[in-house]
NUDO-594986 format. One record per residue (C-alpha): residue number from 0; residue in one letter; chain; x, y, z. Coordinates in Angstrom, 2 decimals. Layout:
N
<atom pos="NUM" code="A" unit="A" px="X" py="Y" pz="Z"/>
...
This chain:
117
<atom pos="0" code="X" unit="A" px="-24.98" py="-72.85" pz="-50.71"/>
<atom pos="1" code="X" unit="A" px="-24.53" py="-72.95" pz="-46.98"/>
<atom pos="2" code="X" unit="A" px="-21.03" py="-72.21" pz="-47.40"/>
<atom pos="3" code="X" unit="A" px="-21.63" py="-69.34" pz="-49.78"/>
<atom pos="4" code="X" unit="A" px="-24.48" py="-67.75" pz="-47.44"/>
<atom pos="5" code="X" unit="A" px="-21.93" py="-68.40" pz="-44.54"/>
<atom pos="6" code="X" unit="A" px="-19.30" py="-66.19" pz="-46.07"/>
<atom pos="7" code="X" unit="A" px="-21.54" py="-63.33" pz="-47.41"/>
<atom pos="8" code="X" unit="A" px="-22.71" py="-62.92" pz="-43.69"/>
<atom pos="9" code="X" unit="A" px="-19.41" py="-63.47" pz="-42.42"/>
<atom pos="10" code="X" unit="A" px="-18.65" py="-60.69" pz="-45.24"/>
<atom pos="11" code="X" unit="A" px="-21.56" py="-58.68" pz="-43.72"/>
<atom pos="12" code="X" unit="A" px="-20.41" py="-58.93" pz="-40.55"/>
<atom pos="13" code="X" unit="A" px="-16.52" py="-57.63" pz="-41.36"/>
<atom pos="14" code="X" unit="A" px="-17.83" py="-54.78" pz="-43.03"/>
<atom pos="15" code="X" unit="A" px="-20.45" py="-53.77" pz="-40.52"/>
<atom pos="16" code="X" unit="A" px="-17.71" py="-54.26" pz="-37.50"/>
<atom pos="17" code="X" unit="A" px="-15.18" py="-51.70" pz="-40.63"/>
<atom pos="18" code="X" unit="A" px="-18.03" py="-49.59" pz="-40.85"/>
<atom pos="19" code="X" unit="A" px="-18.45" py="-49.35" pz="-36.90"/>
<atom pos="20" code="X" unit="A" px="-14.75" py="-48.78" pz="-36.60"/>
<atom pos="21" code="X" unit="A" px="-14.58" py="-46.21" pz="-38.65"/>
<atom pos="22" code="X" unit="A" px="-17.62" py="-44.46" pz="-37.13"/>
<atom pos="23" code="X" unit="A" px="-15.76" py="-45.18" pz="-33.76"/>
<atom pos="24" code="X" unit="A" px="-12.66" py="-43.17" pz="-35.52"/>
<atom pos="25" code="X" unit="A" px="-14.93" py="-40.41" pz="-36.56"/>
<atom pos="26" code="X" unit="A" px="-16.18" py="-40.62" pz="-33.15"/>
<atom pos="27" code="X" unit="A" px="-13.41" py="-40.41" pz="-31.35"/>
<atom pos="28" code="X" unit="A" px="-11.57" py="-37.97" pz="-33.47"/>
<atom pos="29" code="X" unit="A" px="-14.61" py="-35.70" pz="-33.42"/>
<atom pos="30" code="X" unit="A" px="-14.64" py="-35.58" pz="-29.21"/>
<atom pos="31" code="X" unit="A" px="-10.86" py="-34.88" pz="-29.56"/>
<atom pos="32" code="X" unit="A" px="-11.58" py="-32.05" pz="-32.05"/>
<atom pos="33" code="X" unit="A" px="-14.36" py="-30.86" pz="-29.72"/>
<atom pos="34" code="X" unit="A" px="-12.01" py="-30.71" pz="-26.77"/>
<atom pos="35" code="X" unit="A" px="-9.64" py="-29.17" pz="-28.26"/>
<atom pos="36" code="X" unit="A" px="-11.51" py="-26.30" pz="-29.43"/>
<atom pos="37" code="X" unit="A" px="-13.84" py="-26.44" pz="-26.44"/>
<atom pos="38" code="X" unit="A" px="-9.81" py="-25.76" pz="-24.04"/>
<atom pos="39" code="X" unit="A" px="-9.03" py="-22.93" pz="-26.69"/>
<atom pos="40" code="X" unit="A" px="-11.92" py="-21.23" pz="-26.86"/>
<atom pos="41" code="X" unit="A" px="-11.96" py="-21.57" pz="-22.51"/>
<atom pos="42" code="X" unit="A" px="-8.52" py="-20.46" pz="-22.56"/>
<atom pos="43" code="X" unit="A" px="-9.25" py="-17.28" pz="-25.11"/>
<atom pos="44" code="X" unit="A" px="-12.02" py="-16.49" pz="-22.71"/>
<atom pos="45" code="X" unit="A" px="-9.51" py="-16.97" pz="-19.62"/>
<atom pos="46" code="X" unit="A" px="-7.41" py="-14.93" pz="-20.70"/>
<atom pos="47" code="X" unit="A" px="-10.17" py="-11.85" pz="-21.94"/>
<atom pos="48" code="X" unit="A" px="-11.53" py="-11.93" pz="-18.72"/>
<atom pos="49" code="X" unit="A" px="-8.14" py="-11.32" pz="-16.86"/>
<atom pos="50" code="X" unit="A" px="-6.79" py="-8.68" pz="-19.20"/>
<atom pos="51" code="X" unit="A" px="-10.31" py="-7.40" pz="-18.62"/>
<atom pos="52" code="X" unit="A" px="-9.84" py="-7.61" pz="-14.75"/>
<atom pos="53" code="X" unit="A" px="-6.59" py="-6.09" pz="-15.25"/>
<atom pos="54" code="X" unit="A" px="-8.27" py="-3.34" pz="-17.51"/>
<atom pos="55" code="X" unit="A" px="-11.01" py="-2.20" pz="-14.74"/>
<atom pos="56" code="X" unit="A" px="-8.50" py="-2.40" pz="-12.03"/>
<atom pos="57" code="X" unit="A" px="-6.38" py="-0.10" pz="-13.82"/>
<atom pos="58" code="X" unit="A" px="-9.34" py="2.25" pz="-14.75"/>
<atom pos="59" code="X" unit="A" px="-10.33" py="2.24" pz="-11.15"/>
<atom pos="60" code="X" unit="A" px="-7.06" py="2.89" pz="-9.89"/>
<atom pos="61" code="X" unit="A" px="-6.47" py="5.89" pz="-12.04"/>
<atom pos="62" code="X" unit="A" px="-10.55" py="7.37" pz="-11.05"/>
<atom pos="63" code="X" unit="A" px="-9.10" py="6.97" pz="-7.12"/>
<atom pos="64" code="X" unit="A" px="-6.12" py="8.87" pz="-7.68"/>
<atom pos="65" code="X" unit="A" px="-7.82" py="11.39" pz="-10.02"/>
<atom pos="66" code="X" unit="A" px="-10.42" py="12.02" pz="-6.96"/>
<atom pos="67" code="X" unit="A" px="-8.31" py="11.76" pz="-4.43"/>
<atom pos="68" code="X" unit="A" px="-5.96" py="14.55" pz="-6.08"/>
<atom pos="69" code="X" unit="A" px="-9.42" py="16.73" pz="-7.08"/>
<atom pos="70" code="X" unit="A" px="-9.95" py="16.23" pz="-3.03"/>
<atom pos="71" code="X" unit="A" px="-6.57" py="17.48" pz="-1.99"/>
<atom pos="72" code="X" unit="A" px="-7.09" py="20.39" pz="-4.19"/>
<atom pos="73" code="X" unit="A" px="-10.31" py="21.27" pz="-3.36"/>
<atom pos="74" code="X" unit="A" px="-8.98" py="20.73" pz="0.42"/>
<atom pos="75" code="X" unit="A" px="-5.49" py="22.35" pz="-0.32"/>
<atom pos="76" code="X" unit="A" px="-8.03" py="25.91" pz="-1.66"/>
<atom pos="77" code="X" unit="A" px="-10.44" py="25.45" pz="1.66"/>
<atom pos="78" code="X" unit="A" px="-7.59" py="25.69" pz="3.82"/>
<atom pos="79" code="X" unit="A" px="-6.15" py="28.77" pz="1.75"/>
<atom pos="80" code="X" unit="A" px="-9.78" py="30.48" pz="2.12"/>
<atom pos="81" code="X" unit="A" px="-9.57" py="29.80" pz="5.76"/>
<atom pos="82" code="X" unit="A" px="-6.31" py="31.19" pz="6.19"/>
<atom pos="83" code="X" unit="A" px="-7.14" py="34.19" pz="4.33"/>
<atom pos="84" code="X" unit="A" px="-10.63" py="35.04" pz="6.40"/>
<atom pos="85" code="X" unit="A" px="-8.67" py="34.07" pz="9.69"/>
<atom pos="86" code="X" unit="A" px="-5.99" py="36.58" pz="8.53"/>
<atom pos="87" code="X" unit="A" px="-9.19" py="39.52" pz="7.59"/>
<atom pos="88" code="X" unit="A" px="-10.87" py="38.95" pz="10.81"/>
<atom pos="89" code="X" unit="A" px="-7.63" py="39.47" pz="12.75"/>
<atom pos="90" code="X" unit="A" px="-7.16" py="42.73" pz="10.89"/>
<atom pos="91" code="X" unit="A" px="-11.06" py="43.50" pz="11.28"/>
<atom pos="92" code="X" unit="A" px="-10.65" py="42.84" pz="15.05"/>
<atom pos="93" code="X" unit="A" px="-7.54" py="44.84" pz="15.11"/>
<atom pos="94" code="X" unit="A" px="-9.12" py="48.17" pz="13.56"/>
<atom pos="95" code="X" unit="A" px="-12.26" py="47.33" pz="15.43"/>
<atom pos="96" code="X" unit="A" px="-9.89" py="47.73" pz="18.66"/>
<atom pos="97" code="X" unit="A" px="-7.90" py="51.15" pz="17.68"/>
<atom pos="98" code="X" unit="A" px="-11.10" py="52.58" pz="16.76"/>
<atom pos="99" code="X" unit="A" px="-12.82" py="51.86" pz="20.19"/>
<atom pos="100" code="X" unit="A" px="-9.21" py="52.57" pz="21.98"/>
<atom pos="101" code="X" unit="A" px="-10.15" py="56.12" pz="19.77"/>
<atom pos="102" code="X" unit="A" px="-13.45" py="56.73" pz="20.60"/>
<atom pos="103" code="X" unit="A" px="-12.73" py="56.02" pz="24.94"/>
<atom pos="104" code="X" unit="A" px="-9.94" py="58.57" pz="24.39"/>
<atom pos="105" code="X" unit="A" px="-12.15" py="61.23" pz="22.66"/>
<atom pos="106" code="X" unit="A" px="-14.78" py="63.18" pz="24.81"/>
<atom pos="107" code="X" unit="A" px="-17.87" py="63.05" pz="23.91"/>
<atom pos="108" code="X" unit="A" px="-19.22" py="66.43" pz="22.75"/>
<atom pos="109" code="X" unit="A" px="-23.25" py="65.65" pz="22.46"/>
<atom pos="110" code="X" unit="A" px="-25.65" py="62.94" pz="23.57"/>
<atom pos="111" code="X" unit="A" px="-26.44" py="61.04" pz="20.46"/>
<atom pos="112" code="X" unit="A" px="-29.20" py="61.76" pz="18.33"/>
<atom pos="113" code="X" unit="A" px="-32.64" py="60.13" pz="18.81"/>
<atom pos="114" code="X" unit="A" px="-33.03" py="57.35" pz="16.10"/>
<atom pos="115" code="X" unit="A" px="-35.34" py="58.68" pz="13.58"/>
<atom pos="116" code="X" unit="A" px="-39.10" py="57.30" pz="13.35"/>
């Protein structure tokens, strides 16, 4: 009988040290499956945020160049308005001066009237 209870535990004992192999398999394989998706999914996100990096850097560049153009235009029309009341103020100032070079010419023919009031 001792001989029969000897090999029913030594039975027990194989198939709880199987049974704790194969949980050690299961184990193992499940941190290897975990890994594996846990690099993937890091990699997937990796790469999103650099072709989102890339994305905003691109958007960004394009704004700057959009406002720096809307500045040179804006700058480019200043400069024309400039130009143009430079150019009325010379011919203002001009006529200005032929009509006094006029009027010191011309005699004057009566004192000027008294302002009314």
């Amino acid at each position: 009988m001792r001989n029969a209870g000897a090999k029913s535990a030594e039975a027990r004992a194989a198939d709880a040290e199987r049974r704790l192999a194969e949980a050690l398999d299961r184990t193992e394989r499940a941190l290897v499956e975990a890994d594996t998706s846990a690099r993937a999914r890091m990699k997937e996100a990796d790469e999103e945020a650099t072709r989102t990096l890339a994305d905003a850097r691109a958007e960004a560049r394009r704004l700057r160049e959009e406002a720096e153009e809307a500045a040179e235009a804006m700058r480019t029309t200043a400069q024309r308005q400039v130009e143009e009341l430079t150019r009325q103020r010379e011919s203002i100032t001009g006529y200005l001066q032929e009509m006094r070079g006029l009027l010191a010419v011309r005699e004057p023919e009566a004192p000027p009237p008294p302002p009314p009031g």
